[in-house]
C-alpha positions in Angstrom: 42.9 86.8 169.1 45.4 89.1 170.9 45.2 92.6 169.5 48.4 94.1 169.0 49.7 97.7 168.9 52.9 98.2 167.7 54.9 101.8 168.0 58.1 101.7 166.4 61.5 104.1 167.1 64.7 103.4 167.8 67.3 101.3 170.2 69.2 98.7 171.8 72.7 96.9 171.9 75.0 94.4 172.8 72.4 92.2 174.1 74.5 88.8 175.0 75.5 91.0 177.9 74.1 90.5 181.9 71.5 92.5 182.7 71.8 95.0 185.7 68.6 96.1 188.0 68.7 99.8 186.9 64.6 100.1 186.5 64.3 102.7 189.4 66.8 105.1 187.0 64.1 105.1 183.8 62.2 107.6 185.8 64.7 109.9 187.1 64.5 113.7 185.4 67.8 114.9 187.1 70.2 116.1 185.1 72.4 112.9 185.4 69.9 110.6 183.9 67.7 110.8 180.0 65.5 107.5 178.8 63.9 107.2 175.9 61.5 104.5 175.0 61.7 103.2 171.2 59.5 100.5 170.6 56.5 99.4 172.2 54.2 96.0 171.9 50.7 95.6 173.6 48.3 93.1 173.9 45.8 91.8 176.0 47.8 90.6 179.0 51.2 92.9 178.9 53.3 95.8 177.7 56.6 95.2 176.1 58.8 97.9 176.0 62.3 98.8 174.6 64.7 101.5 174.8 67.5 103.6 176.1 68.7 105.0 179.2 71.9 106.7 180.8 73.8 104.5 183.3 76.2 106.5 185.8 77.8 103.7 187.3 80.3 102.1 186.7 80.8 104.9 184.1 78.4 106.7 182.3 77.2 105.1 179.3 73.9 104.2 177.5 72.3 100.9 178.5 69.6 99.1 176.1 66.8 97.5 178.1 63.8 95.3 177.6 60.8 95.4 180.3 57.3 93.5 180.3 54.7 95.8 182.1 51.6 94.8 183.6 48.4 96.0 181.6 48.0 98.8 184.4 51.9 100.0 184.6 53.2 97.4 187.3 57.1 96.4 186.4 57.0 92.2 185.6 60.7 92.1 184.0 63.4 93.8 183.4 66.7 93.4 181.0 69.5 95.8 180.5 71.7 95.3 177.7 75.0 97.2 178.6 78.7 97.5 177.8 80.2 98.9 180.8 83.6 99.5 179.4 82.7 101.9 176.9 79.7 104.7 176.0 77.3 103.7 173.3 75.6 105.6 170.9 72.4 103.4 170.3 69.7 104.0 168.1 66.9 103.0 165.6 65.4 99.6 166.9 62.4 97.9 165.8 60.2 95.3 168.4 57.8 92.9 166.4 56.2 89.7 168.3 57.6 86.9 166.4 55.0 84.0 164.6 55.7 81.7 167.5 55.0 83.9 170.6 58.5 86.0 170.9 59.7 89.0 170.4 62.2 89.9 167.5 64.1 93.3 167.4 66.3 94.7 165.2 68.7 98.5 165.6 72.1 99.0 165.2 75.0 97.7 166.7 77.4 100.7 167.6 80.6 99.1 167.7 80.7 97.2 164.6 78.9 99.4 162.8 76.2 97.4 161.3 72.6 95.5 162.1 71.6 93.5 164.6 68.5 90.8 164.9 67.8 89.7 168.2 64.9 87.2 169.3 63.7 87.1 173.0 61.6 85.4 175.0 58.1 86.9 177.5 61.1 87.5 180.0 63.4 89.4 177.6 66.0 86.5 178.0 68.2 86.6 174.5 67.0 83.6 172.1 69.1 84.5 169.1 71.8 87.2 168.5 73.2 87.8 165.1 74.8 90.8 163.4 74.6 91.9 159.7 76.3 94.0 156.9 79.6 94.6 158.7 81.6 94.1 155.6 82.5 97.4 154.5 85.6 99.5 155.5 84.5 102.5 157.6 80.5 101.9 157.2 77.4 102.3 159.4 74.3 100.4 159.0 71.1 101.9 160.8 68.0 99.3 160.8 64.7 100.9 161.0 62.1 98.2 160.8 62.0 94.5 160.6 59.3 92.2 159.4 58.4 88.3 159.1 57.2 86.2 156.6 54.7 83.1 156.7 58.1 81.3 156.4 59.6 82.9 159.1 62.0 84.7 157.7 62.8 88.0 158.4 63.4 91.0 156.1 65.6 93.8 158.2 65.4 97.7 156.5 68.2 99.9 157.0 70.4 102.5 156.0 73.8 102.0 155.0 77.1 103.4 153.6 80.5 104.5 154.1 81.0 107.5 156.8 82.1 111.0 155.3 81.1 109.4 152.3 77.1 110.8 151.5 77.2 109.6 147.3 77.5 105.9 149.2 74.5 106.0 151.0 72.1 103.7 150.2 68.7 101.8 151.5 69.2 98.5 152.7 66.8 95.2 152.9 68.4 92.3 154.9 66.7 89.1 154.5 67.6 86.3 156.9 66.2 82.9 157.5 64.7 82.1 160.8 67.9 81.3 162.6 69.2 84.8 161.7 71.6 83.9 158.9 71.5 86.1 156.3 70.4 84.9 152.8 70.3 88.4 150.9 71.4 91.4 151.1 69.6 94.1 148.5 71.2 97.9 148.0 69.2 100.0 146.5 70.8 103.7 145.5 68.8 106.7 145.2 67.2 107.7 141.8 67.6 110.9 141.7 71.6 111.6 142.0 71.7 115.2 143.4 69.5 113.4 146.6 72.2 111.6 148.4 70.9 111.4 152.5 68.6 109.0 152.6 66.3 108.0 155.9 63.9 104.6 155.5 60.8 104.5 157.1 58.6 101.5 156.5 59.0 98.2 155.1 55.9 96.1 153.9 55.7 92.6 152.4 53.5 91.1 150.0 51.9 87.4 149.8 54.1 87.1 146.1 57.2 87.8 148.1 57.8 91.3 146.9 58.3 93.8 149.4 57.6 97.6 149.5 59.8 100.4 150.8 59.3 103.6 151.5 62.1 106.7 152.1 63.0 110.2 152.4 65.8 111.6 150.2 67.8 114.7 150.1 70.6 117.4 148.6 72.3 118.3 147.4 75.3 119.3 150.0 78.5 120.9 150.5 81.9 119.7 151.2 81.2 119.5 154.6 78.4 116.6 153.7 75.5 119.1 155.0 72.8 119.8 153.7 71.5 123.5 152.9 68.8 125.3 152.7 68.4 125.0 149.0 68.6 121.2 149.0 65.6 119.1 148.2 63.7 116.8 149.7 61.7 113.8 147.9 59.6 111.0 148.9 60.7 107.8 147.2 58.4 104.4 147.3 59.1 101.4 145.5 58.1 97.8 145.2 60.7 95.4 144.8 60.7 91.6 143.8 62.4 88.6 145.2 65.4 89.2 143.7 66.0 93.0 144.8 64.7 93.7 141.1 62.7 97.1 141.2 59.0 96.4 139.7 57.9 100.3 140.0 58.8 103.2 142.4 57.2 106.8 143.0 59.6 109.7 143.2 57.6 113.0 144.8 
């Protein structure tokens, strides 16, 4: 059985997009060029890595790439995800190996504002591309972690609300079938109401199809949405059932 380590951060984007042979930039320190690796999977036979790094050409932008590395460091493959026509801010990703042998990855997209899920093959060649949660006017949605089921279904956490608009800010669980459709959507507000930013930080399922969530919230803040220093911060776990229905939850 393949042992498996999995590392999880942030990144990625647009990923139906061709990828360009930038590799030789992910190791540059000069001042024109900043990566940042996000996720990493390893087993026996290869590294899988995803990330973020700055493109200067065409134009400077952030590109999202995908690389399979040989157990000793050696570059196998290499995909860049890029939009060339505009900079990107890209962040929070999650890499998983699939049930079937791939690679899933969730993070957000940056110019619709919402969730992505994304399914590649060994070679980082895009499977299945589908985007979440970009119903609301103004919003952001910032995916954190993504799991599957034995059905192979995948559960995508996030954070989500209206921009300039903290009260709305809420955790998110994204449940898709295996094709990537989404078949729920659970919101979740915070408990305690003076604790409006909210960051998620690990998603867990159980065999009964509950699921567990854990998250930092804090406030309050001032008109400028900041927080100060006499906000609070609390740790806030809770299990929830099929449904979205909350079954108990720990506030710190």
């Amino acid at each position: 059985m393949k042992k498996l380590l999995i590392v999880t951060c942030l990144c990625l984007t647009c990923l139906s997009l061709t990828a360009q042979p930038y590799f030789n930039e992910l190791y540059r320190t000069d001042t024109n060029k900043a990566t940042i690796f996000r996720s990493i999977v390893a087993t026996d036979t290869a590294w899988y890595i995803t990330g973020i790094t700055l493109v200067t050409e065409p134009v400077p932008h952030n590109a999202g790439f995908f690389a399979r590395l040989s157990t000793t460091g050696n570059l196998q493959e290499l995909k860049i995800y890029t939009d060339t026509l505009r900079p990107l801010e890209m962040w929070d990703d999650a890499l998983m190996p699939t049930n079937d042998g791939h690679f899933v990855v969730t993070g957000r997209n940056p110019i619709e504002n919402n969730s992505f899920l994304a399914v590649f093959d060994n070679n980082g060649d895009t499977l299945l591309y589908t985007c979440h949660n970009g119903i609301y006017p103004n919003s952001v949605t910032r995916s954190t972690q993504i799991k599957e089921d034995d059905q192979n279904n995948y559960y995508i956490l996030a954070v989500s609300g209206i921009i300039y608009k903290p009260d709305s800010t809420r955790i998110t669980v994204i449940k898709t079938d295996p094709t990537g459709n989404e078949t729920n959507q659970f919101d979740f507000q915070s408990p305690d109401p003076f604790c409006i930013f909210m960051t998620a930080s690990d998603l867990q399922l159980l065999p009964n199809n509950h699921f567990i969530v854990s998250a930092t919230i804090y406030g309050p803040c001032n008109e400028q949405f900041l927080a100060t220093d006499s906000c609070r911060g609390r740790t806030w776990i809770f299990e929830a059932d099929s449904l979205g229905n909350i079954v108990w939850q720990y506030l710190s």
